[in-house]
N, CA and C atoms as a LAMMPS dump frame, in Angstrom:
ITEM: TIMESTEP
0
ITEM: NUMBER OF ATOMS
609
ITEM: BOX BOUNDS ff ff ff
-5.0000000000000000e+02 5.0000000000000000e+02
-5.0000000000000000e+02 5.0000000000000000e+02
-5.0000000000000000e+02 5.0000000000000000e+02
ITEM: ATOMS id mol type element x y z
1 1 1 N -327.79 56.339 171.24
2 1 2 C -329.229 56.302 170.93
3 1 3 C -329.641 57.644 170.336
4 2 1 N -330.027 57.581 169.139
5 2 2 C -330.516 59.179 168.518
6 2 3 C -332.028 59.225 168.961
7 3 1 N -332.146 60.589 168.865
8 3 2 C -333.72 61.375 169.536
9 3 3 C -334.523 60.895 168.855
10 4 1 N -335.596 60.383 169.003
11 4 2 C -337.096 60.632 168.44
12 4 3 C -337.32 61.715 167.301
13 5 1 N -337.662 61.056 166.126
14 5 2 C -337.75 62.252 165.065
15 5 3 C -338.688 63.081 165.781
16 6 1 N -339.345 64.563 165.45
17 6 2 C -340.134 65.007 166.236
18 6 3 C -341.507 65.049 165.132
19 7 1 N -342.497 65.375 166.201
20 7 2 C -344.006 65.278 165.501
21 7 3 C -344.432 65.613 164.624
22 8 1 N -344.882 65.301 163.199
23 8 2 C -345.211 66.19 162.357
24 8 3 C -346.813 67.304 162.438
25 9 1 N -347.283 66.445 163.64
26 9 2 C -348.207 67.038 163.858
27 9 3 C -348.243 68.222 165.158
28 10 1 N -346.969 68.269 165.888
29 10 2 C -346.834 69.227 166.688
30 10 3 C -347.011 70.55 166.016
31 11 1 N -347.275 71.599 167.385
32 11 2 C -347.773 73.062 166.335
33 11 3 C -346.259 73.433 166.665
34 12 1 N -345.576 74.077 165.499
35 12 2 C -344.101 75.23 165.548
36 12 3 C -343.997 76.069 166.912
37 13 1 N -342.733 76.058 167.168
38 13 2 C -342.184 76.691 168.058
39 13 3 C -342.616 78.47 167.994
40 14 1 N -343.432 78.873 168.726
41 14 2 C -343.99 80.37 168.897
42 14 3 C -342.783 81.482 169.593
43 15 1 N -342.143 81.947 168.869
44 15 2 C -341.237 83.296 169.261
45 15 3 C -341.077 84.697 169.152
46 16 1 N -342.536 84.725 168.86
47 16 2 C -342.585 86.26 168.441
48 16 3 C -344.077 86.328 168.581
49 17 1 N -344.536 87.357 169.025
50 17 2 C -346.069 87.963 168.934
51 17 3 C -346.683 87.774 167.472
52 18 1 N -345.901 87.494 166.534
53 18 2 C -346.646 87.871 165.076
54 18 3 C -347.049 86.439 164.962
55 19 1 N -345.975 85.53 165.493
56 19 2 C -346.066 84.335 165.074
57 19 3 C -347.226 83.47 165.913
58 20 1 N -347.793 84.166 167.001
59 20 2 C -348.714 83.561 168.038
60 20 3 C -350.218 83.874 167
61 21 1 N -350.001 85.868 166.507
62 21 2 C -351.252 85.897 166.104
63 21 3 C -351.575 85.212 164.553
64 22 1 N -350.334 84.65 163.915
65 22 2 C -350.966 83.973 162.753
66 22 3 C -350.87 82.806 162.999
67 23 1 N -350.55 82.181 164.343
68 23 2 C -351.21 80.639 164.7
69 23 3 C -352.852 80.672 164.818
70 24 1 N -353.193 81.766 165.736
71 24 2 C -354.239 82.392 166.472
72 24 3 C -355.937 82.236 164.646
73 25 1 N -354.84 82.802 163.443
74 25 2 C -355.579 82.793 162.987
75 25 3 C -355.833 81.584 161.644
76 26 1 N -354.953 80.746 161.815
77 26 2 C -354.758 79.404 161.32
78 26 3 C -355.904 78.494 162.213
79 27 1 N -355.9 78.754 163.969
80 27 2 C -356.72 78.006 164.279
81 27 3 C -358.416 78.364 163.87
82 28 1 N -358.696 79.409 163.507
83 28 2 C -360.061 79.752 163.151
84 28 3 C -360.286 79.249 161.859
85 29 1 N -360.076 78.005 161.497
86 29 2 C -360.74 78.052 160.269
87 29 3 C -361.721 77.399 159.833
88 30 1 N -362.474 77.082 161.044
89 30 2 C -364.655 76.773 160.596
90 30 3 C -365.326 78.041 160.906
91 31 1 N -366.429 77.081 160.915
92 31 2 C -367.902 77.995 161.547
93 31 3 C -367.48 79.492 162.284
94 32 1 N -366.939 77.858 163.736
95 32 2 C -366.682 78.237 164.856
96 32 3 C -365.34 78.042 165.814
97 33 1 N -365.035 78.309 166.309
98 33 2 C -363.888 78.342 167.08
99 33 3 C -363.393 78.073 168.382
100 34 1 N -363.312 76.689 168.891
101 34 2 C -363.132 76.323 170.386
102 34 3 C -361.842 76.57 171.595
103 35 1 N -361.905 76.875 172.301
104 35 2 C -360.973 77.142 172.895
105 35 3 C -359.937 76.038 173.194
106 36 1 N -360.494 74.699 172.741
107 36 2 C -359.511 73.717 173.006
108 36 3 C -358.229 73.632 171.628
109 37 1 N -359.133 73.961 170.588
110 37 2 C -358.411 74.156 168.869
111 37 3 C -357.102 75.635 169.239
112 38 1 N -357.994 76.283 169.854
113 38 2 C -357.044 77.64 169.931
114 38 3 C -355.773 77.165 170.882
115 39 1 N -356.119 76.121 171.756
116 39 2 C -354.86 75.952 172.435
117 39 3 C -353.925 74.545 171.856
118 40 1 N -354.419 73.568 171.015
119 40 2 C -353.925 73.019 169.988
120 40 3 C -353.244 73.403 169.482
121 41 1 N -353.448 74.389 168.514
122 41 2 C -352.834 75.258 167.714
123 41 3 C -351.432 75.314 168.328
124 42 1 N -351.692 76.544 169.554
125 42 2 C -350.237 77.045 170.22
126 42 3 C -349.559 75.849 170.829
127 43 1 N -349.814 74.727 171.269
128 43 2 C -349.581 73.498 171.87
129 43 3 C -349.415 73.766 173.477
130 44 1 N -349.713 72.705 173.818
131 44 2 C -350.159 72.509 175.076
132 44 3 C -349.403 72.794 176.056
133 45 1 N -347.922 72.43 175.705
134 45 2 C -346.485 72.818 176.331
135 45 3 C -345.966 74.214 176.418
136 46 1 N -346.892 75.157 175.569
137 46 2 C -346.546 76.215 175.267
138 46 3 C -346.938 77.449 176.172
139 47 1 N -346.619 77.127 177.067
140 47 2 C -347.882 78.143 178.389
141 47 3 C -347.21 79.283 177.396
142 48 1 N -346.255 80.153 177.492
143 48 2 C -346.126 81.826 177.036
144 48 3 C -347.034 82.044 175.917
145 49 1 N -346.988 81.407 174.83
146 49 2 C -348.126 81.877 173.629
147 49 3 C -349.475 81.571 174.141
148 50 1 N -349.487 80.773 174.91
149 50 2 C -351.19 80.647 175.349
150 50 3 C -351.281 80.963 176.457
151 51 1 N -350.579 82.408 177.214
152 51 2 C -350.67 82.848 178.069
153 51 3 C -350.791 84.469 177.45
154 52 1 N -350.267 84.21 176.24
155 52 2 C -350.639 85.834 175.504
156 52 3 C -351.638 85.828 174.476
157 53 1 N -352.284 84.567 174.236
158 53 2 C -353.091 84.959 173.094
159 53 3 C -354.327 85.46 173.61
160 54 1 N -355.108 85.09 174.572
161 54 2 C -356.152 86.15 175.49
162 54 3 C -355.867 87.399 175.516
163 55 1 N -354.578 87.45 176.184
164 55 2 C -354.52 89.149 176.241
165 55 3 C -354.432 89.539 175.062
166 56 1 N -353.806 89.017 174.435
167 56 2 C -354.314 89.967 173.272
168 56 3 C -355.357 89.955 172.105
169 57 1 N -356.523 88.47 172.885
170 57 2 C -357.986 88.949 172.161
171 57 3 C -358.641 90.172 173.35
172 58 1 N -358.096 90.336 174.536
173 58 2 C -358.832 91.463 175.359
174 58 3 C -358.516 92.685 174.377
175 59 1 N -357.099 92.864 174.446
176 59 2 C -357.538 94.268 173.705
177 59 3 C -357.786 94.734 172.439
178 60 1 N -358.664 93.54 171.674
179 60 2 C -359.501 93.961 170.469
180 60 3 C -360.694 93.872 170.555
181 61 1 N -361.545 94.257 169.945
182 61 2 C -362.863 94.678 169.595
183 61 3 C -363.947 92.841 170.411
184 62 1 N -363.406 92.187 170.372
185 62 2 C -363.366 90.935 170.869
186 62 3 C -363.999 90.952 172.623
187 63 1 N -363.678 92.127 172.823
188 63 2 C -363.563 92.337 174.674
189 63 3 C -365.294 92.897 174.867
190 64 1 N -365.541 93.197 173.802
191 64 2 C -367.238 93.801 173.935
192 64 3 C -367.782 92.865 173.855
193 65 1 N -367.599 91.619 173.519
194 65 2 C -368.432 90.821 174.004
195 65 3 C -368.542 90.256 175.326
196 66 1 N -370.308 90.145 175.781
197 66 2 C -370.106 90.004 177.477
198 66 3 C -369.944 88.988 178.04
199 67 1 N -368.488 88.807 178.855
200 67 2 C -368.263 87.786 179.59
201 67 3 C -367.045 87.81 179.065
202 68 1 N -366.462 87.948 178.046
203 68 2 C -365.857 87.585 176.986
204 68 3 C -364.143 87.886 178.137
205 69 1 N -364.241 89.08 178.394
206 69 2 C -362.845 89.478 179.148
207 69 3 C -362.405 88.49 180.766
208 70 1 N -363.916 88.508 180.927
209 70 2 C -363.832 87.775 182.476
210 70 3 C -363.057 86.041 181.849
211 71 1 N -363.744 85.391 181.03
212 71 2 C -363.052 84.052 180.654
213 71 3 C -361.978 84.093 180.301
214 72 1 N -361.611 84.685 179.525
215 72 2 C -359.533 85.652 179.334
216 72 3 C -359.091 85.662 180.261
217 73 1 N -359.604 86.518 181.323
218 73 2 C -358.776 86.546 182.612
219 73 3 C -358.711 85.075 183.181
220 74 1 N -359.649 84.433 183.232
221 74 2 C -359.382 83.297 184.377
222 74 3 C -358.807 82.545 183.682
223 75 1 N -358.587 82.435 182.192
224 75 2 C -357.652 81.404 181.57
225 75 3 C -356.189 82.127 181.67
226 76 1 N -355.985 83.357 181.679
227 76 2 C -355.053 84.045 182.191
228 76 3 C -353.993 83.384 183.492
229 77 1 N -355.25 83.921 184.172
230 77 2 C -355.223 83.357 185.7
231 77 3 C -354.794 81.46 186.019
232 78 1 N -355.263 80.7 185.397
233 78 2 C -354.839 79.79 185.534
234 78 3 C -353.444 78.969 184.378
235 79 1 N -353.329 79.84 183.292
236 79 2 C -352.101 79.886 182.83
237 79 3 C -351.029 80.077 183.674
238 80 1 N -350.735 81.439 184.314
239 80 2 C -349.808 81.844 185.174
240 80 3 C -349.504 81.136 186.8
241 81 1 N -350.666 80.824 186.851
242 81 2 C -350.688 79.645 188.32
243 81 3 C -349.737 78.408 187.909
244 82 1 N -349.874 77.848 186.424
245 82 2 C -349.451 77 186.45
246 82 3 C -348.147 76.944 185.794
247 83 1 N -347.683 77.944 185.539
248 83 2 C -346.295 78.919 185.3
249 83 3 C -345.669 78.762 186.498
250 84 1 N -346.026 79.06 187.71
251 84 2 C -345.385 79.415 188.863
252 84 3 C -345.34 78.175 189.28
253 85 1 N -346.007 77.236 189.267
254 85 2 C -345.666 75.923 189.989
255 85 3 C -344.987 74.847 188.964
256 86 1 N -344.475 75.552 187.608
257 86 2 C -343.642 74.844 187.017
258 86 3 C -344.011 73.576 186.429
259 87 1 N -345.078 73.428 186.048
260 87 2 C -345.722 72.341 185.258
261 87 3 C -345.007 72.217 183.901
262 88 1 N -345.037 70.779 183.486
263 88 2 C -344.908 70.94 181.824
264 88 3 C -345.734 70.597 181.068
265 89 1 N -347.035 70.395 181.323
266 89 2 C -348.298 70.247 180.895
267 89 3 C -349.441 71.091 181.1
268 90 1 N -349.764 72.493 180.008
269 90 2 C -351.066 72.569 180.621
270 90 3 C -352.159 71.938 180.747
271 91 1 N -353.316 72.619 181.914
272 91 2 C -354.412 71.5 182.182
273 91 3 C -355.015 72.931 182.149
274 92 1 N -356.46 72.787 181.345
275 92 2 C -357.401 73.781 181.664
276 92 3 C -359.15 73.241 181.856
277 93 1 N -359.827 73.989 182.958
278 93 2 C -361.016 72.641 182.771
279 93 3 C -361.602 72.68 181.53
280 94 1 N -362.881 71.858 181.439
281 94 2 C -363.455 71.54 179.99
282 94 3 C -364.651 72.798 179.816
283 95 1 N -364.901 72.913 180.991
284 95 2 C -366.183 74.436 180.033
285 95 3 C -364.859 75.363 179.739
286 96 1 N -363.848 75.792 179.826
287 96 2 C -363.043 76.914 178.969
288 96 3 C -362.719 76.298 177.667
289 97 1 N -362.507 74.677 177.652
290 97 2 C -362.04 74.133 176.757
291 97 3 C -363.404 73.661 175.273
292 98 1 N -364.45 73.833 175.949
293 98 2 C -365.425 74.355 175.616
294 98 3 C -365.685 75.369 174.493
295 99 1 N -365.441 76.641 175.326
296 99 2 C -366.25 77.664 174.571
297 99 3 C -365.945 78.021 173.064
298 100 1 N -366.57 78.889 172.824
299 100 2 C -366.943 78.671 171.195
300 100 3 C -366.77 80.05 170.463
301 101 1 N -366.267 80.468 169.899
302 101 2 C -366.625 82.128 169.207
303 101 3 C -366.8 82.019 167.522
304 102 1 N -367.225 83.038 167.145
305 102 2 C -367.446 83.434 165.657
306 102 3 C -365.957 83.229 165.022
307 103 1 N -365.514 82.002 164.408
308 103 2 C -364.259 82.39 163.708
309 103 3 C -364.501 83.647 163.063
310 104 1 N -365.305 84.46 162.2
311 104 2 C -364.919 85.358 161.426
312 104 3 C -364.729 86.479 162.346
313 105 1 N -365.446 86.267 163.463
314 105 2 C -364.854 87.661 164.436
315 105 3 C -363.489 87.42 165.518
316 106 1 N -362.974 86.107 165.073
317 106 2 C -361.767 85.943 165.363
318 106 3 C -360.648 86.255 164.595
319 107 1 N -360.921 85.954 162.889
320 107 2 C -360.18 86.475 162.103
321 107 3 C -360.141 87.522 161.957
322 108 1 N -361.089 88.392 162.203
323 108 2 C -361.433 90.06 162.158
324 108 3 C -360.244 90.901 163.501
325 109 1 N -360.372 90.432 164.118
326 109 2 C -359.741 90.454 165.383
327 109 3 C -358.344 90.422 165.208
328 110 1 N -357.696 89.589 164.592
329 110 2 C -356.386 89.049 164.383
330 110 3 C -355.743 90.175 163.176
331 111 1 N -356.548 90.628 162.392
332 111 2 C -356.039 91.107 161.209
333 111 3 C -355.829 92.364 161.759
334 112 1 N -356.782 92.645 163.145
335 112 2 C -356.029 94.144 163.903
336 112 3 C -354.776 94.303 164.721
337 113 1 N -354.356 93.184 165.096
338 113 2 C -353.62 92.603 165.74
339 113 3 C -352.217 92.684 165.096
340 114 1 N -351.828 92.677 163.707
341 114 2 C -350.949 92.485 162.9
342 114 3 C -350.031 93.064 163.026
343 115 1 N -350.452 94.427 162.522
344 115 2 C -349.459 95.713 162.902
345 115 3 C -348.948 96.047 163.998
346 116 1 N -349.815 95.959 165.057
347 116 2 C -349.191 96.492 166.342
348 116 3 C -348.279 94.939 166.982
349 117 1 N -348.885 93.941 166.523
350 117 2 C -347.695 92.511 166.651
351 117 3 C -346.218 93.199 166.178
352 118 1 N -346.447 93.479 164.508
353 118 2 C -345.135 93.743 164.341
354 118 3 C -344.286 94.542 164.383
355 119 1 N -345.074 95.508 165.258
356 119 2 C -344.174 96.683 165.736
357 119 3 C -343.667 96.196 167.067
358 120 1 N -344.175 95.741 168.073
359 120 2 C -343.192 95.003 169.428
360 120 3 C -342.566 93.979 168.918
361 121 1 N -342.584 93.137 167.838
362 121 2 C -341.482 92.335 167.424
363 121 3 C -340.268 93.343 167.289
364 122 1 N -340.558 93.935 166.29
365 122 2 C -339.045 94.993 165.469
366 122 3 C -338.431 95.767 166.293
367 123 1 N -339.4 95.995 168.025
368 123 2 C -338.429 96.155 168.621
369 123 3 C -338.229 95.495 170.352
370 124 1 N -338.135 94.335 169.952
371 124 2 C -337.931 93.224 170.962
372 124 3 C -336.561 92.709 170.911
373 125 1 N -335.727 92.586 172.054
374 125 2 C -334.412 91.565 172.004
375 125 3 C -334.036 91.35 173.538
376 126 1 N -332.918 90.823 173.79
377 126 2 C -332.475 90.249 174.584
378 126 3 C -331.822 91.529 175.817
379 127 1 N -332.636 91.652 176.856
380 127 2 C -332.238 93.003 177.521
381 127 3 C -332.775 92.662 178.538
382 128 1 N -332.126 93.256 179.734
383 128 2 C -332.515 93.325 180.838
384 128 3 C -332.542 91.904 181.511
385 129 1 N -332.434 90.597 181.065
386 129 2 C -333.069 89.802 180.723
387 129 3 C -332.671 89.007 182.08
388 130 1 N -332.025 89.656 183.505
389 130 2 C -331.87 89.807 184.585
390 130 3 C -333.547 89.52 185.229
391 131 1 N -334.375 90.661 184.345
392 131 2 C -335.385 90.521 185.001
393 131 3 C -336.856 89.49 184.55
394 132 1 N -336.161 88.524 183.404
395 132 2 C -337.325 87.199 183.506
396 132 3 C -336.461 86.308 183.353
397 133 1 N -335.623 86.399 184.535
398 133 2 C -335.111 84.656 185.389
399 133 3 C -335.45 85.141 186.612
400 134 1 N -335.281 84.317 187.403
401 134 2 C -335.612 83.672 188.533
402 134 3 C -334.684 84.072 189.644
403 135 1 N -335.078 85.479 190.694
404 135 2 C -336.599 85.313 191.407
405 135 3 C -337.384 86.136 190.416
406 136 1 N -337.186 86.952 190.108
407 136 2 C -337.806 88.213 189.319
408 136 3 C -339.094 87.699 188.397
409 137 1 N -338.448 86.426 187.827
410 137 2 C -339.54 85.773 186.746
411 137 3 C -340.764 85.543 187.425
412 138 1 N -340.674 84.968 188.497
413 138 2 C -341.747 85.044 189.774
414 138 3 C -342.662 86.06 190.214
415 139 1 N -342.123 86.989 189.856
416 139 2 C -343.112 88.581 190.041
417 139 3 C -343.889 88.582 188.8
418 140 1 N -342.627 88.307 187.422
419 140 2 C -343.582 88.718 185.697
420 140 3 C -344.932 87.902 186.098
421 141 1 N -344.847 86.232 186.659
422 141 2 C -345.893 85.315 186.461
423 141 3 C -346.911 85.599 187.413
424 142 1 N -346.621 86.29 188.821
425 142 2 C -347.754 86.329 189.579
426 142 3 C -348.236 87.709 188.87
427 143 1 N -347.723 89.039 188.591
428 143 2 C -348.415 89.804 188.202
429 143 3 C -349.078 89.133 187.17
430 144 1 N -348.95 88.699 185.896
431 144 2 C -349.947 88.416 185.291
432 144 3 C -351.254 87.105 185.939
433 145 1 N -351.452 86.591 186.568
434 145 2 C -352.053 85.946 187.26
435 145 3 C -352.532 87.108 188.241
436 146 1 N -352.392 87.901 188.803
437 146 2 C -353.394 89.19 189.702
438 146 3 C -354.104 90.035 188.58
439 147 1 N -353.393 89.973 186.894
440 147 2 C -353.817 90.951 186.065
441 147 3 C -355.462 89.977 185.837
442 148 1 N -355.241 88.378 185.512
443 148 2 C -356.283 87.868 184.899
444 148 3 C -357.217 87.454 186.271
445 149 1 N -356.912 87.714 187.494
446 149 2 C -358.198 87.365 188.162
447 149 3 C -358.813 89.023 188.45
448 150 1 N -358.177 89.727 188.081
449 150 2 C -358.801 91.016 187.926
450 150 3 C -359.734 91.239 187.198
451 151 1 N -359.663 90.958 186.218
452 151 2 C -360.643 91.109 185.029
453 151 3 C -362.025 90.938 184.873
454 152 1 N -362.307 90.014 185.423
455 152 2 C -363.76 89.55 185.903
456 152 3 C -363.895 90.507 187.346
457 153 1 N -363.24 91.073 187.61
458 153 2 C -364.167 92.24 188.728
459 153 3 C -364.191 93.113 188.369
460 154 1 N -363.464 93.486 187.221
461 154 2 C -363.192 95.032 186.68
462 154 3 C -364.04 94.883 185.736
463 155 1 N -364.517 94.144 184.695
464 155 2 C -365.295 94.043 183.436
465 155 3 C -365.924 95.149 182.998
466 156 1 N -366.776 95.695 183.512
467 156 2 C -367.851 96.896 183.553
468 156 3 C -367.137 97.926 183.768
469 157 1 N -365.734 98.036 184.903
470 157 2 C -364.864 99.925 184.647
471 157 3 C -364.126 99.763 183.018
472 158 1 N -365.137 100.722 182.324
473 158 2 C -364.023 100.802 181.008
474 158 3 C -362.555 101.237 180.995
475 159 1 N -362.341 99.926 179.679
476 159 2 C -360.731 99.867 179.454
477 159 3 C -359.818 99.207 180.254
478 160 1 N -360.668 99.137 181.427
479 160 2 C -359.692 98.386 182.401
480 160 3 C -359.17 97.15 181.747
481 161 1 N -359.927 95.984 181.094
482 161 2 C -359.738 94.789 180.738
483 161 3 C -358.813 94.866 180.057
484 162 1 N -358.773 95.9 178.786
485 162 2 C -357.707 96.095 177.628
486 162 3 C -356.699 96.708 178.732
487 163 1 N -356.728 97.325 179.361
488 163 2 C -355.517 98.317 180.117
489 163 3 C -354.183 97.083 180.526
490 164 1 N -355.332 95.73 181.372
491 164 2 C -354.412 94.997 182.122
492 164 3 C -354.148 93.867 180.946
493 165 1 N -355.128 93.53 180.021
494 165 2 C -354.492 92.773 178.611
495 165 3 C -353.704 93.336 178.001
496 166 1 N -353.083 94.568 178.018
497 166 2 C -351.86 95.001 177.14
498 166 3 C -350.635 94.574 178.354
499 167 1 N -350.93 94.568 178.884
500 167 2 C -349.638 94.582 180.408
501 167 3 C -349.403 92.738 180.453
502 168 1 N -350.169 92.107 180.025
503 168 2 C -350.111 90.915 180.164
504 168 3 C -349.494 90.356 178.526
505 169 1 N -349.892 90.909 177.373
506 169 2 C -349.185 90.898 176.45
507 169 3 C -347.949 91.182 176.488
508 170 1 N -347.741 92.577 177.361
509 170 2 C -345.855 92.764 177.068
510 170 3 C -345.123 91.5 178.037
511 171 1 N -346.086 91.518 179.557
512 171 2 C -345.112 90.252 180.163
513 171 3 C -344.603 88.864 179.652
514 172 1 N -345.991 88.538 178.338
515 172 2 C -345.407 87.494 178.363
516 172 3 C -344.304 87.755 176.937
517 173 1 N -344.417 88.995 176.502
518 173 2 C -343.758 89.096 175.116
519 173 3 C -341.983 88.927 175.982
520 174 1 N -342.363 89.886 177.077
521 174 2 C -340.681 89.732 177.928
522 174 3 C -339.615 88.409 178.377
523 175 1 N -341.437 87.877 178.525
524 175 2 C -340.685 86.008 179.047
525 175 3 C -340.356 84.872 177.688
526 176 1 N -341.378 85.786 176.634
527 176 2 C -340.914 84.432 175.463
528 176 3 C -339.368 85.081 174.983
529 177 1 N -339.184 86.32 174.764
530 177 2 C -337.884 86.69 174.005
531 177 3 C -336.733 87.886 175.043
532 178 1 N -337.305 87.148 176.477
533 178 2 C -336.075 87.463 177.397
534 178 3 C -336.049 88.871 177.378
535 179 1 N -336.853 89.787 177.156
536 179 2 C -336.681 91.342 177.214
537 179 3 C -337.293 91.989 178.592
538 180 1 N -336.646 92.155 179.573
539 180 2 C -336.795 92.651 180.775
540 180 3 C -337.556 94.069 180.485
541 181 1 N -337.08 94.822 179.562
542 181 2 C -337.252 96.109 179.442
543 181 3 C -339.115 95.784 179.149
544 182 1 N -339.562 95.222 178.3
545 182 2 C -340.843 94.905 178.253
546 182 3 C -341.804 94.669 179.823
547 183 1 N -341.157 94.396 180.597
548 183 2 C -341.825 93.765 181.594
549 183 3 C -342.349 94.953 182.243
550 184 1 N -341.346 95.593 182.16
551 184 2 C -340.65 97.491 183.026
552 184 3 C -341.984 97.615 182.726
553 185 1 N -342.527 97.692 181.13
554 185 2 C -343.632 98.992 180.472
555 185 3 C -344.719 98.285 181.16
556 186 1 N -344.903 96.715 180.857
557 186 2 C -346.1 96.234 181.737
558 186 3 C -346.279 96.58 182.785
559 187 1 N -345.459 96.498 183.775
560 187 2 C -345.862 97.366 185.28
561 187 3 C -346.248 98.773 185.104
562 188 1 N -345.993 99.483 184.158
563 188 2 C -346.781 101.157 184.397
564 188 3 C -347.92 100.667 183.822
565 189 1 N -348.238 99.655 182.844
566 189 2 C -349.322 99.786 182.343
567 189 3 C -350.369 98.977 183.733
568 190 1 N -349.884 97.934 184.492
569 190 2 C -351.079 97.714 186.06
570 190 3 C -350.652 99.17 186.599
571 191 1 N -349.763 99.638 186.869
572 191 2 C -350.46 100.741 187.898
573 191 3 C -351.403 101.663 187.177
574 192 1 N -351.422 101.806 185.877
575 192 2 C -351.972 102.596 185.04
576 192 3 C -353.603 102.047 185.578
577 193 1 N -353.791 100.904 185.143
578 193 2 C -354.892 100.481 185.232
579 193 3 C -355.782 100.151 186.758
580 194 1 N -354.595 100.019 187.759
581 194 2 C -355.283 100.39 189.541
582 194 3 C -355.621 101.632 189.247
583 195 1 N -354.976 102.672 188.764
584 195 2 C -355.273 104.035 189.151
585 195 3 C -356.129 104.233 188.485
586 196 1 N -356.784 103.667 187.568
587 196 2 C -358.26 103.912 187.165
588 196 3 C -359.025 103.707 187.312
589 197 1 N -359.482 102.331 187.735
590 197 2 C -359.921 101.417 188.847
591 197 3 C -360.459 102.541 190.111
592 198 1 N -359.216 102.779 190.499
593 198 2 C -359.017 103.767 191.949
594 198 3 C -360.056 104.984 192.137
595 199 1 N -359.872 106.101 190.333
596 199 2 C -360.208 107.037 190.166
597 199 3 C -361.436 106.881 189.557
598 200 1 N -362.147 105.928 189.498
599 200 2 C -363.448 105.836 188.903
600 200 3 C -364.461 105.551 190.411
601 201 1 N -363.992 104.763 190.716
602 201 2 C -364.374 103.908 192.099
603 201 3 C -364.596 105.322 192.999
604 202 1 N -363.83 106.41 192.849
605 202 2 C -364.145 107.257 194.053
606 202 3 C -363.637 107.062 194.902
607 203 1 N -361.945 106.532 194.486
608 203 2 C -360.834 106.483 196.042
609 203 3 C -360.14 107.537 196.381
């Protein structure tokens, strides 16, 4: 029995950060921009690209808008929940699936995104890679799931949001292309971001 031709309407296989942010900016192309299109785009099966494309609208110009980081995080947050319990379907509710942004300040967004995409591509590979299998992979997914329910309490300490959206970008850059060593930098970048947290707070 041969396979099922496959979909012509499925979105391409996402393996690289560059390739998430020019899905990212393929899906903006009205008015406006829904979060259900943005996860279309990456496809539904695809938790790692749609577990990094938030983080990495947090750390662009994108994050000044208010509220904007707290809904990142909890789609964050419920990405990685459903990472850990091994689903092959994401489910996200309908007000995230909902919301709406300025495509042009999505495309604006993306075109900053480019360069620094293709500099962790050029130097991304197969390393360490001990540390995103399993148990270890279990730590990459809950830390990012503690990074995105963070976010919405941290909102207001600056940088924090971008601090723990870059840390959530490298984890999942580690889990789509197996680079342990990526994961390493994400963890200095959460303690980076407790200790600011810490040192603002007056601990």
């Amino acid at each position: 029995m041969t396979d099922p031709s496959p979909d012509p309407a499925a979105p391409p296989a996402l393996t690289s950060v560059r390739a998430v942010v020019d899905q990212l900016h393929r899906a903006a192309d009205g008015e406006t921009t829904r979060m259900r299109e943005v996860v279309r785009s990456l496809g539904e099966a695809s938790f790692v690209p749609v577990l990094m494309a938030p983080a990495l609208a947090v750390v662009t110009p994108l994050s000044g808008i208010p509220l904007f980081s707290s809904v990142c995080g909890i789609l964050i947050a419920l990405v990685s929940a459903q990472m850990l319990f091994d689903r092959d379907h994401l489910w996200l509710p309908e007000w995230i699936m909902k919301r709406k942004i300025s495509s042009e300040r999505v495309r604006g967004a993306v075109e900053k995104m480019r360069k620094p995409a293709d500099f962790l591509d050029s130097h991304s590979r197969e390393r360490l890679s001990i540390l995103v299998r399993r148990p270890f992979k279990w730590i990459t997914q809950s830390a990012c799931m503690i990074c995105g329910l963070a976010m919405p309490l941290f909102e207001l300490v600056p940088f924090t949001s971008s601090i723990l959206g870059t840390a959530v970008v490298l984890f999942s850059l580690s889990l789509l292309v197996r680079d342990g060593l990526y994961a390493l930098f994400a963890f200095v970048f959460v303690a980076g971001g407790g200790l600011l947290v810490w040192t603002i707070l007056g601990g």
